[in-house]
N, C-alpha and C positions, 0 to 999 in steps of 0.2 A: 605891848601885850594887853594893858587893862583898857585900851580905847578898842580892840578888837574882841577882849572879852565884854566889854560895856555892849558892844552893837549886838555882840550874838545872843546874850545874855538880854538883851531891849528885846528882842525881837523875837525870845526865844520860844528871843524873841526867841531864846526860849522855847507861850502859855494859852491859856486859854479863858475866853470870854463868852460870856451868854447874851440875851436880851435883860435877862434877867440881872444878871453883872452890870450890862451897861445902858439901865434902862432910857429908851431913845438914839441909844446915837448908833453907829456900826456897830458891827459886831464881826469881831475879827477871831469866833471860834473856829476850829479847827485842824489840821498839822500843815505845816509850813517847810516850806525847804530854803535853808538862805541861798541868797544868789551866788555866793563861791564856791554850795555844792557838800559843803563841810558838818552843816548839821541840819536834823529834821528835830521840831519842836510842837507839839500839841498845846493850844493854846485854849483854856476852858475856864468856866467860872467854878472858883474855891470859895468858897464861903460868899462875904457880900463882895471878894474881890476877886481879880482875875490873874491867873496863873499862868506860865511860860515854861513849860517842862521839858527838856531834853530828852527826847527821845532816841536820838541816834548821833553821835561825832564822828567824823573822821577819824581828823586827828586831833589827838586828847594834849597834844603838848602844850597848847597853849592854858592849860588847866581846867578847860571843861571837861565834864563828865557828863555820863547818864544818866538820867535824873536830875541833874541841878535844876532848880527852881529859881523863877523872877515871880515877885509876889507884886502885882501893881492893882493903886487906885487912880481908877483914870475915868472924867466925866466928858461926856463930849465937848468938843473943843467948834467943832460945826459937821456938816453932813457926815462928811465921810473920815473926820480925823477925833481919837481920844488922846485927849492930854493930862496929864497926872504926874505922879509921882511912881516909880520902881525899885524895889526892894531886893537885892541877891543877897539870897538866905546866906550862901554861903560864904561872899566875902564880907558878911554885912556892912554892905553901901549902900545909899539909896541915889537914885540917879531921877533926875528931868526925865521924863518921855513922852513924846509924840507919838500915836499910833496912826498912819494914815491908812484906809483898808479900802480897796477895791474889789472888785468882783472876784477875779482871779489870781491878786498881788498886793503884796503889803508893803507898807515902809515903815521900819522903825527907827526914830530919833532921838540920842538919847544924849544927856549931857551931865557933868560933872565939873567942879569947883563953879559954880553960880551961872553954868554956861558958858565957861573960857574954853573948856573942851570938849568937844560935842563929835559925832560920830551916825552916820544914818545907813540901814542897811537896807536890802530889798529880800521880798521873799518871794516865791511862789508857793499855791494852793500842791499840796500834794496829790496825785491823783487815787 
């Protein structure tokens, strides 16, 4: 349950980012749909960091809700990847994350205890 809440949660993923959040590298604002179908996430700039908001669950058993927040600092890593640090407000954990963001689809990768367990999801762009 917490390596399937860590991806959703990476990638929610949740958040959202600006130019201005990430200045130079991608920019992975926007709403996102994971690829199991299970959540949509608006991904925008909070303050000087970028946020992962739950927008919509399926299903909530696995503990997410609507609303829950990923607070991440993340600097580019190269073209098209942000790498940082994630923050879930609500279990307070901070997790590794990779943002990798294409045109149309994202990948979030995220890890916890030092990267022994790590977890990567995909999104698409909602339409």
């Amino acid at each position: 349950m917490a390596r399937r809440t860590i991806a959703a949660i990476l990638v929610m993923l949740a958040t959202v980012a600006g130019a201005d959040a990430v200045e130079g590298g991608p920019d992975p604002s926007g709403v996102w749909l994971r690829g199991d179908g299970n959540a949509r996430v608006r991904i925008a700039p909070c303050g000087a960091k970028i946020c992962a908001t739950n927008l919509w669950i399926k299903d909530s058993s696995g503990g997410e809700e609507v609303g829950d927040r990923l607070v991440m600092t993340v600097k580019p890593k190269n073209a098209s990847t942000l790498s940082g640090k994630a923050f879930d407000v609500k279990r307070n954990m901070t997790y590794a994350i990779d943002i990798t963001v294409k045109r149309s689809s994202l990948t979030t990768r995220g890890c916890i205890v030092g990267g022994l367990v790590c977890k990567a999801v995909n999104w698409s762009r909602a339409k």
